[in-house]
C-alpha positions in Angstrom: -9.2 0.3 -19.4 -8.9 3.0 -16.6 -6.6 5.9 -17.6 -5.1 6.3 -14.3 -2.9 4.3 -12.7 -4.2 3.7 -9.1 -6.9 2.7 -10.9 -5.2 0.1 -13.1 -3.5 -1.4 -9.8 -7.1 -1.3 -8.1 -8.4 -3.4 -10.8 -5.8 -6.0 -11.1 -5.6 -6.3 -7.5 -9.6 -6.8 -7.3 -10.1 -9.1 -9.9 -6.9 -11.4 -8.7 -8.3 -11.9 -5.2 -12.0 -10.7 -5.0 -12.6 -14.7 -4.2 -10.5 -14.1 -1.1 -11.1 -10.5 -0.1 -14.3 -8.3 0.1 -13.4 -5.2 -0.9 -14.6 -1.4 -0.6 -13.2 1.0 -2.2 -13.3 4.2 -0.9 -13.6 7.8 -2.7 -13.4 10.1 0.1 -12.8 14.2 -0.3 -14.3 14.8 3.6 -11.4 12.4 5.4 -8.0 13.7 4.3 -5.6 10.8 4.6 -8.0 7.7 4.4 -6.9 4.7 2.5 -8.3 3.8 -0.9 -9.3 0.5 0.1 -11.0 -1.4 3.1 -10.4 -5.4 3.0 -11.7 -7.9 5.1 -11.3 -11.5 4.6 -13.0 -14.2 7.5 -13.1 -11.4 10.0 -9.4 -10.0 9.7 -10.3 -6.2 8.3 -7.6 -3.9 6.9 -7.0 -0.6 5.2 -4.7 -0.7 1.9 -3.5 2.4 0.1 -2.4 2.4 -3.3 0.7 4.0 -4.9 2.2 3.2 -8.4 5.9 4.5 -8.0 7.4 5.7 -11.1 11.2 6.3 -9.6 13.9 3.9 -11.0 14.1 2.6 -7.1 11.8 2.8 -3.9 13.9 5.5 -1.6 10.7 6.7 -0.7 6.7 6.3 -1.4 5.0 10.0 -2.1 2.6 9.8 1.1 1.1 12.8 2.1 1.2 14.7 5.6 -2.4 13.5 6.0 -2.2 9.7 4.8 1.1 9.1 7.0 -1.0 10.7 9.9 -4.3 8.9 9.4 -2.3 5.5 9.4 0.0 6.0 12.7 -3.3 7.1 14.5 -5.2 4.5 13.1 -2.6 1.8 13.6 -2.2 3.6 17.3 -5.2 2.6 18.0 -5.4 -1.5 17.2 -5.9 -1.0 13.5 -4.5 -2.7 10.5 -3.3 -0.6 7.8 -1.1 -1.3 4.5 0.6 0.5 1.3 0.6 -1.8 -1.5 3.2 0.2 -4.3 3.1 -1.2 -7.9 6.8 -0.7 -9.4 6.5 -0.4 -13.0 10.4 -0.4 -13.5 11.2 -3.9 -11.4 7.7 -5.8 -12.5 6.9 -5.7 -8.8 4.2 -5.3 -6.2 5.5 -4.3 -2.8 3.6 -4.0 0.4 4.3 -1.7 3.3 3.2 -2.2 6.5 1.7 1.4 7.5 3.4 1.9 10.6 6.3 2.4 8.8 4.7 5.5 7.3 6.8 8.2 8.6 9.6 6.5 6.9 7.5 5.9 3.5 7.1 9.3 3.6 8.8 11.6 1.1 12.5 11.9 2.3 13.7 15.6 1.6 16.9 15.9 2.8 20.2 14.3 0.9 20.9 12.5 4.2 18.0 10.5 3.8 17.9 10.0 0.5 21.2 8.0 0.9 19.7 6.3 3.3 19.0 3.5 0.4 16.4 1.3 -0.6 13.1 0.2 1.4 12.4 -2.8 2.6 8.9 -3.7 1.8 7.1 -6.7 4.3 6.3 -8.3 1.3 7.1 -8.3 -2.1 6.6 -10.2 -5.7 7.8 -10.0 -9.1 5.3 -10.7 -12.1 3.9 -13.2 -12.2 2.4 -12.1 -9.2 1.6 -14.1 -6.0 -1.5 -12.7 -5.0 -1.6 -15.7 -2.1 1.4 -14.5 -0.1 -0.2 -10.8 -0.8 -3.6 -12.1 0.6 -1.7 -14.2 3.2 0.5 -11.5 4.4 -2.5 -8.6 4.6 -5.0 -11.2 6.6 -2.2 -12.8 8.9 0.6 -9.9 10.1 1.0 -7.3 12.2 
């Protein structure tokens, strides 16, 4: 079993929906910023990044300068772009639509750190439902 755990998530989510999704995953050190992952299922292509968040709650998703950059240009531009964040604490999966990634970003200051919770597009406790996930990264945005 893989040590780290991006690589644990990467493996459960391939081998739950590789009937569903072709999948590449990408190991990049020349693109600061680009997702891990490129999906494409019956001609609806995607980007997914992965997190594994080890915070009690999700005030915020540790993006860096680069990855919430690469995804507001690339979602500027007609593309489709996701953050899927396995939450070890709750048993969940969440999924955050990438044009929300200034807001994913690491919050510094206290104000926004009140600021609460966020609001994933989709979300799913274990067992999970790797339909919806599948459903949701095909048909939105």
């Amino acid at each position: 079993m893989p040590s780290k755990p991006e690589s644990r998530l990467w493996y459960k989510l391939r081998d739950n929906t590789k009937n569903e999704i072709h999948w590449t995953r990408i190991e990049s050190w020349t693109t600061p910023g680009i997702p891990d992952l490129y999906g494409i299922k019956e001609g609806h292509g995607f980007w997914l990044e992965l997190k594994v968040h080890r915070l009690k709650t999700l005030k915020s998703i540790n993006l860096s300068p680069h990855q919430i950059g690469w995804q507001i240009q690339h979602i500027r531009h007609g593309g489709r772009v996701w953050n899927l964040v396995d939450h070890p604490s709750s048993s969940t999966l969440n999924l955050f639509w990438g044009g929300n990634a200034e807001k994913l970003g690491k919050r510094e200051g206290k104000k926004e750190r009140d600021e609460g919770l966020i609001a994933p597009d989709w979300s799913s406790s274990s067992p999970y439902d790797w339909a919806g996930l599948i459903k949701t990264l095909t048909d939105s945005q």
